[in-house]
C-alpha positions as CSV (number, residue, x, y, z in Angstrom):
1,X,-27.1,-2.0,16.1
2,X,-26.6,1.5,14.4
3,X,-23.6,2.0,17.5
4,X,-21.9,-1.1,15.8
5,X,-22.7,-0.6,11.9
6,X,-21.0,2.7,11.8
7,X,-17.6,2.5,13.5
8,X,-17.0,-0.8,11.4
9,X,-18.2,1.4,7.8
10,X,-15.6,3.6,8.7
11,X,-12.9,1.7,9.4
12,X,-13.9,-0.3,6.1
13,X,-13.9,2.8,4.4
14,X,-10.4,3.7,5.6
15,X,-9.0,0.4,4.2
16,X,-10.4,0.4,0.7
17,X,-9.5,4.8,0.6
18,X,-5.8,2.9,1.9
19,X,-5.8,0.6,-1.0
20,X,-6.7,3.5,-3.5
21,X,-3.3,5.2,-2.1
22,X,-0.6,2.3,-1.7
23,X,-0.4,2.2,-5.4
24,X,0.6,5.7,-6.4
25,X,2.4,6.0,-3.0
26,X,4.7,3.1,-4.0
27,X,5.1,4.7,-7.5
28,X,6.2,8.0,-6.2
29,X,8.7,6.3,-3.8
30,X,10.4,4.2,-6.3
31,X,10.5,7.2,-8.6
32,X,11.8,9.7,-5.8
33,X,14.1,7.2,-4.7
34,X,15.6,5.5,-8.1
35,X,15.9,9.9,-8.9
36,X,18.1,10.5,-6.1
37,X,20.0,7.4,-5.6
38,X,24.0,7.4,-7.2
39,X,24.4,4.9,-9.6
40,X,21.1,3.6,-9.9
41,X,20.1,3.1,-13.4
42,X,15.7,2.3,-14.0
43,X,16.5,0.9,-17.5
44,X,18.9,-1.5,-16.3
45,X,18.2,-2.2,-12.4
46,X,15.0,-3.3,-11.1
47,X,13.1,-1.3,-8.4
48,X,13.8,-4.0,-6.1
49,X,17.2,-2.8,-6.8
50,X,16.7,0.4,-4.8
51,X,16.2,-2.1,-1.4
52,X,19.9,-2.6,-1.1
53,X,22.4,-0.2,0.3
54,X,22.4,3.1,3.4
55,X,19.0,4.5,1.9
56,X,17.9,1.0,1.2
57,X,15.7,1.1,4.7
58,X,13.4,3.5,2.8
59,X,12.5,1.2,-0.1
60,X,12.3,-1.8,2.0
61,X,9.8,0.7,4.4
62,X,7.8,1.6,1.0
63,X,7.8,-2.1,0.2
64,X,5.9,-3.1,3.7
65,X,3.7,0.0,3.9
66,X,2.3,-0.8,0.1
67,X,1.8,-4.4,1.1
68,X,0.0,-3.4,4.4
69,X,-1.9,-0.8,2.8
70,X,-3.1,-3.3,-0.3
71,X,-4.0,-6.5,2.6
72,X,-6.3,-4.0,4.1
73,X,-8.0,-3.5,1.2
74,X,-8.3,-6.8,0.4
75,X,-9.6,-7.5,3.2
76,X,-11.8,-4.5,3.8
77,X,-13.3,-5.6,-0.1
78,X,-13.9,-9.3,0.9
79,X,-15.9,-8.5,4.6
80,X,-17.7,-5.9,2.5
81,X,-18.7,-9.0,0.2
82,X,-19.6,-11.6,2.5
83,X,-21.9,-8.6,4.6
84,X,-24.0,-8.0,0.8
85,X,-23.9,-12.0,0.2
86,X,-25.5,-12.9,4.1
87,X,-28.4,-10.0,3.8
């Protein structure tokens, strides 16, 4: 039982430490990106904005890794909840 416990901690682990870096990744992405683009304008464009264009593959890149990064939390929160609620 301890064999199957521990892989599946750490891989629960890994998906909630995920979720505490999507966030500030996306953040600095946007920021780096909307910085360095030409003609991009953060008061006036949104950061969806940034998708568009040649360096549009990075945003859109940012966009899928955040939302990957947050389901695995999600889910690596809710399995951690049903474990408590079955013991």
């Amino acid at each position: 039982m301890l064999a199957v416990v521990q892989p599946y901690r750490f891989v629960s682990q890994l998906l909630i430490l995920g979720g505490a870096v999507g966030p500030p990744f996306f953040v600095a992405l946007f920021l780096i990106e909307g910085a360095t683009r030409r003609g991009y304008d953060s008061l006036r464009q949104p950061v969806s904005a940034l998708a568009s264009g040649d360096g549009g593959w990075m945003q859109r890149t940012g966009f899928v890794v955040t939302g990957a990064l947050t389901l695995g939390f999600v889910v690596a929160r809710s399995s951690n909840c049903l474990r408590r609620e079955g013991n």
